[in-house]
C-alpha positions in Angstrom: 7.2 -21.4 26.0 8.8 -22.9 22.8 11.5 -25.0 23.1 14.9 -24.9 21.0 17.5 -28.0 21.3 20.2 -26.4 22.6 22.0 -29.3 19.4 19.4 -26.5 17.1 20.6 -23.1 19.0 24.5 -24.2 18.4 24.0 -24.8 14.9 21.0 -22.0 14.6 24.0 -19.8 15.7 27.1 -21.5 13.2 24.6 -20.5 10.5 24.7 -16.8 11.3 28.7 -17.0 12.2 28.9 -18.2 8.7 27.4 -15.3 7.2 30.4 -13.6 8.4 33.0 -15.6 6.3 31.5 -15.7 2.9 33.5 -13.5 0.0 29.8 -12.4 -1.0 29.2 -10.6 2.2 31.3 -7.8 3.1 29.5 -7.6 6.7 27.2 -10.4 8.0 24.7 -11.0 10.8 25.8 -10.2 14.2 24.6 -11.8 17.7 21.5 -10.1 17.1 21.0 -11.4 14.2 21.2 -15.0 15.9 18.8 -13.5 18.3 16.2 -12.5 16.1 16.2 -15.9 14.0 15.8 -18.0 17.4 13.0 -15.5 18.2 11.3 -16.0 14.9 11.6 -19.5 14.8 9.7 -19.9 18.3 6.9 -17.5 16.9 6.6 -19.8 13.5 6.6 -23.2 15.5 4.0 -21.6 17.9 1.6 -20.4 14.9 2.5 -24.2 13.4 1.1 -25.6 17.0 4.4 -27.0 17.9 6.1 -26.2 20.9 9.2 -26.9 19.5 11.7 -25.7 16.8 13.0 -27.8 14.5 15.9 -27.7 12.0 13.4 -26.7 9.0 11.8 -23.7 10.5 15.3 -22.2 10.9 15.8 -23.0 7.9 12.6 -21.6 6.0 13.0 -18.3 8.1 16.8 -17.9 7.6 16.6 -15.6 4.3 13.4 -13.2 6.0 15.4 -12.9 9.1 18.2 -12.6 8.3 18.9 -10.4 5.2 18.1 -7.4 5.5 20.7 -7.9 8.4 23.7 -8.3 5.7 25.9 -6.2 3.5 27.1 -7.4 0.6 30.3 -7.0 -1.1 29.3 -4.3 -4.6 30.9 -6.4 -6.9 28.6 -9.7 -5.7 25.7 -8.0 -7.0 26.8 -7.1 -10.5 25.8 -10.1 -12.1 23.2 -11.1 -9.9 20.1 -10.2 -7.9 19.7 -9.1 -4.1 17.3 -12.1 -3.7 19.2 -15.1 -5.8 22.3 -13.5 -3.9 20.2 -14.0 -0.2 19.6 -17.7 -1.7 23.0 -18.2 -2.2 24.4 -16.9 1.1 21.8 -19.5 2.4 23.2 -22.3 0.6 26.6 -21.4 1.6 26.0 -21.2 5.5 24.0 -24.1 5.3 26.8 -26.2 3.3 29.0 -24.6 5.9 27.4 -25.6 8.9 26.5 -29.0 9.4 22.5 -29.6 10.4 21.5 -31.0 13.5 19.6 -34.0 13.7 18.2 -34.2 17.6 16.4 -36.8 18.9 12.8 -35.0 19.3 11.3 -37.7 21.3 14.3 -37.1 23.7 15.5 -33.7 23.3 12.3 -32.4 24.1 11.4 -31.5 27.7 8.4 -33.1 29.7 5.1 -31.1 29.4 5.1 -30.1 32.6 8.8 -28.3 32.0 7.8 -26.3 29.0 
């Protein structure tokens, strides 16, 4: 099993609350949407031998996981693309939410828990 800080799932979470509050976005990601990016993250820190998650992979996977998950406002896309749009609805969330900084050496459980 992979584990996520609980520190990383608070903020992994903020970051898909914030999708919600953003004039760009007339609907954002919903709990699912937190689900699937927690789920995704594990999987990518698996394949990367880690059996942890840390703030970058949530942060690499937030755009493939989460935007097809989002609705934006007509008017937002006008003068812009779909995918600079999805970059900026990243930046935004993750000016927004403020990134965890766990102590891996301590966060992480034992071997023998994970």
């Amino acid at each position: 099993d992979v584990y996520v800080d609980p520190l990383l799932l608070d903020w992994l979470v903020g970051l898909v609350r914030a999708t919600r509050d953003l004039e760009s976005v007339t609907l954002g990601a919903s709990v699912r949407g937190s689900l699937a990016l927690e789920r995704v993250a594990r999987g990518w820190a698996l394949v990367h031998g880690r059996a942890h998650v840390e703030p970058a992979d949530v942060e690499q996977l937030f755009v493939p996981a989460l935007g097809h998950r989002l609705i934006f406002d007509p008017f937002a896309l006008t003068n812009t693309s779909a995918a600079e749009l999805l970059d900026e609805v990243k930046a935004a969330c993750l000016a927004r939410v403020q990134r965890p900084e766990p102590d891996w050496d301590e966060a992480r459980p034992p071997a023998s828990a994970a």
